[in-house]
N, C-alpha and C positions, 0 to 999 in steps of 0.2 A: 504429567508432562515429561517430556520425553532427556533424560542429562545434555547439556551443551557437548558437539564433539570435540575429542580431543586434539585443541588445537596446537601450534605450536607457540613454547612460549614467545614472549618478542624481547629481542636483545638488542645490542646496540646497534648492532651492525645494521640491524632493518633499522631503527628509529634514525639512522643517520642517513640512510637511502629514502627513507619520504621526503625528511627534513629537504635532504636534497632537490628532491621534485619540487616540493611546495617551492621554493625558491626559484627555481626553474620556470614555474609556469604563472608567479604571480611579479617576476621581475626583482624580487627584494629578498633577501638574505634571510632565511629563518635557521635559526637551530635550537629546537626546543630545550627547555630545562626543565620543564615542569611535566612531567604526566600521569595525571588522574583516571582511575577506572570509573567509567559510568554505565550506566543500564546502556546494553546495549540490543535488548531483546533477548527471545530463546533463540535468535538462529546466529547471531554475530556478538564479536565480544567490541564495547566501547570506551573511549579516552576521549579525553579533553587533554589537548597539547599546548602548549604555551611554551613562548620565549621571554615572558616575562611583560610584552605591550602587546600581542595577538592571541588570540587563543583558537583554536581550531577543534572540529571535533572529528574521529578517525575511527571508523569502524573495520577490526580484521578478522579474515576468515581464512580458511585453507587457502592456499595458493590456486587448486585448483576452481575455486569459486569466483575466482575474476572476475566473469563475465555477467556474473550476476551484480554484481559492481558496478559496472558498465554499463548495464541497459537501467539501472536504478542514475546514474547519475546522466544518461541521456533522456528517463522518464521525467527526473526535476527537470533538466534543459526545456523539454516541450511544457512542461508548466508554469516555468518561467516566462515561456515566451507568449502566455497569454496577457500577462502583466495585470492580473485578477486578485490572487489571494497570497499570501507572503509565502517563500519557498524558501527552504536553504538555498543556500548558492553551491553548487559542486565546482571542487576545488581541482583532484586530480584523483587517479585512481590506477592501481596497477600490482605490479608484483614485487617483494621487497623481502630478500630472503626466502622461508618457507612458508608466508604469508600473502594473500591479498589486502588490499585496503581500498577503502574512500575514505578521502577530505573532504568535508565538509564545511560552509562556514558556522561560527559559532554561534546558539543564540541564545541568549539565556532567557528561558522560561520566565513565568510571574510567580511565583511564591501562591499556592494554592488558597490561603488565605486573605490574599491581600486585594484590593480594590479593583487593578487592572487582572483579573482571576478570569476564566471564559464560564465562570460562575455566575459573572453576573451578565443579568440578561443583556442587554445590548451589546456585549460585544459576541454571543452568541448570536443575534441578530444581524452582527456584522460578518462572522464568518456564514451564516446560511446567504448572504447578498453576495458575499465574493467567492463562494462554492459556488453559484449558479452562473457569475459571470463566467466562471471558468470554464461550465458544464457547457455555455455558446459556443464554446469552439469549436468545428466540427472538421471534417475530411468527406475529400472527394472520392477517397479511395475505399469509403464503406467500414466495415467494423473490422475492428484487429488495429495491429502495429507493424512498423516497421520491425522488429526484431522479438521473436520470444524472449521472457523475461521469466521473475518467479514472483510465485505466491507464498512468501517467506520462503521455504527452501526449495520449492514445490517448482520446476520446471509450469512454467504457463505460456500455451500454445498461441501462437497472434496470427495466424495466416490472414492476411484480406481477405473479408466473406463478405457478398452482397447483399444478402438475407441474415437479419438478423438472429431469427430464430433458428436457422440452420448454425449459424457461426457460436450459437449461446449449447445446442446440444451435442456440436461435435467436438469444440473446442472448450469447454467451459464442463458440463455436467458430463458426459460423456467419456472425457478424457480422465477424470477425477476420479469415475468407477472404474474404470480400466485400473487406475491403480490402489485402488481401494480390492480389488476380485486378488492383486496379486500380493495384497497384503492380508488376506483371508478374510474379507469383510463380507458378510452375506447382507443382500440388497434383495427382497422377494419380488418386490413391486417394480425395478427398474424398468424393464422394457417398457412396460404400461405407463410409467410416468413418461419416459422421453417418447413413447409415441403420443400424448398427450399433449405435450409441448405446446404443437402448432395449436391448437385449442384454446392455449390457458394466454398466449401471448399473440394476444392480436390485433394490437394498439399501432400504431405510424412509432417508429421509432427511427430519429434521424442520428447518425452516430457523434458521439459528444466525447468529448476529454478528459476521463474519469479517474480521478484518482487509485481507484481499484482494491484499497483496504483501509478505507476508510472508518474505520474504529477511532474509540477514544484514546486509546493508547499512541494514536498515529495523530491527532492536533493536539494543539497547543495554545499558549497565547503568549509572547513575548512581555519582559517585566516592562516594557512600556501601553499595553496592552492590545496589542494588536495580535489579530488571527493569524495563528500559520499551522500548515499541515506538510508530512513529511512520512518520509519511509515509504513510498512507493509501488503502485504494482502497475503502472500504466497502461492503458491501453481506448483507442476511441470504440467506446458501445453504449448502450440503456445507461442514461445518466442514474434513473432508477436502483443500480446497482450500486451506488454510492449512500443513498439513501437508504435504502431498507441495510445495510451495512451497519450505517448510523444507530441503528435500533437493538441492532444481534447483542453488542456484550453492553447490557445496562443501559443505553441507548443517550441521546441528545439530549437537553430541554426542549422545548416546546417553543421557545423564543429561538432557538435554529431553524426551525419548520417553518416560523411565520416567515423570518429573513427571506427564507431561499423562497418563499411562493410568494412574496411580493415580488423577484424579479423574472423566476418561471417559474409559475405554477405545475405542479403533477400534476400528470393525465389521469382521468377517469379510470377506476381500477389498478391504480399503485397498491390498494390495501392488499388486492388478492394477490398480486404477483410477486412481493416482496417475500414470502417465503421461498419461492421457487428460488430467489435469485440469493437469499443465504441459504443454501440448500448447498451451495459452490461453495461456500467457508467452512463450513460444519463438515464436508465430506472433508476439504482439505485439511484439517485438523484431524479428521481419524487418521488420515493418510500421513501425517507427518507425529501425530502424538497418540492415537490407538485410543484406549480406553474407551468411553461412553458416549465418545461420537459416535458411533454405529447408531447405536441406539436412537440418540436424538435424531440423527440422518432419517432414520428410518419412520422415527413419530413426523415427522416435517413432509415425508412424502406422502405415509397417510394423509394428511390434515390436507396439501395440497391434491390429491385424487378425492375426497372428500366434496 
């Protein structure tokens, strides 16, 4: 994996221009005293702020990453607005110093060991039920988003496309080689895969509201035990591609699967196409971390021409 970039440290001056904002944009006076480093992933660095009765969580990156900020705290806005599965709340987000940020609200997790844990099966059951309410939401506008976004640091292309399988090879797998060829990745089989495409995906796919990197890393379950999912890659396509997500690193229980197919069921041939569609993680992981993603990339497109 690839070192955190060098970002800049954070000094007062910025922690006094958020504080400011939050203030600003929630009506009530904050000025933290308290700030904690937490995970904040490999692409952004994380705190928990507090003024001693709130606490907030604050993710920052270069200044010039705003916008990736941005469409991540307008991605939660539209997932909020399904009123399905618990989301942070985005607070504010901007430029502060030689820094970007998001505010987020705080939420604290359940203690891995403990009773309300997404260890145990029912409330795994409960996020596969409010994963699929969310997957109902759809758009008139077809697959994509209002604004490109990222896939962790990875520029990710949204244009409105009508056809999905058009919108999944020029924007999704397509766009991925492109930067994989200019990072010296050799792909033998490419062409033959995405001319294969229209072939391998030829189910009705109506466009859904997908969270977009859905990994373990990215839900949770709140210490009162309720499901929530977070960090963001939004965009309306193949709810599919949240699912076979679900699988790639170490995968769900079993009790998420039944959840989510008591309220939609998977269409006939999710088993074959879920490679295809972690085919778009696995390339974007070489693309941003190198190493023996190729490699995997490249057993993954055998296995799918196969």
């Amino acid at each position: 994996m690839l070192p955190l970039p060098p970002y800049p440290l954070p000094n007062s001056i910025m922690w006094t221009q958020i504080d400011t904002h939050i203030s600003q944009v929630t009506g009530e006076k904050f000025q933290s005293q308290q700030r904690r480093s937490v995970g904040g992933g490999c692409i952004n660095q994380g705190y928990a702020v507090s003024n001693g009765e709130i606490t907030y969580f604050v993710k920052l990156n270069l200044a010039s990453q705003v916008a990736m900020f941005e469409a991540e705290a307008l991605g939660l806005k539209e997932m909020l607005a399904t009123a399905s599965i618990r989301i942070p709340q985005p607070i504010c987000w901007g430029v502060a110093e030689n820094s970007s940020y998001i505010v987020l609200e705080w939420l604290e997790l359940g203690n891995g060991n403990s009773n309300t844990s997404l260890r145990d099966a029912p409330r795994w059951e409960e996020m596969g039920r409010k994963l699929a309410a969310m997957h109902q939401a759809s758009s008139s506008q077809g697959f994509g988003w209002k604004i490109n976004n990222t896939i962790g640091s990875t520029p990710q292309i949204n244009t409105w496309t009508a056809d999905w399988t058009e919108f999944y090879i020029k924007h999704r797998l397509g766009y991925q080689f492109q930067l994989a060829r200019r990072r010296g990745g050799s792909f033998p089989q490419q062409e033959k895969l995405l001319a294969a495409i229209r072939e391998l995906l030829t189910h009705q796919v109506q466009p859904s509201l997908v969270h977009g990197d859905l990994w373990g890393g990215n839900a949770g379950c709140t210490a009162s035990g309720e499901p929530v999912i977070f960090d963001p890659a939004t965009y309306f396509g193949d709810r599919e591609v949240d699912i076979a997500m679900t699988e790639l690193f170490g995968g769900f229980p079993a009790a998420f699967y039944k959840g989510y197919n008591e309220v939609f069921p998977l269409d006939a041939g999710y088993e074959q196409r879920k490679t295809l569609y972690n085919l778009y993680h696995i390339l974007n992981h070489f693309n941003l971390f190198g190493g023996g993603y190729a490699s995997q990339a490249n057993r993954m497109i055998d296995q799918i021409l196969r």
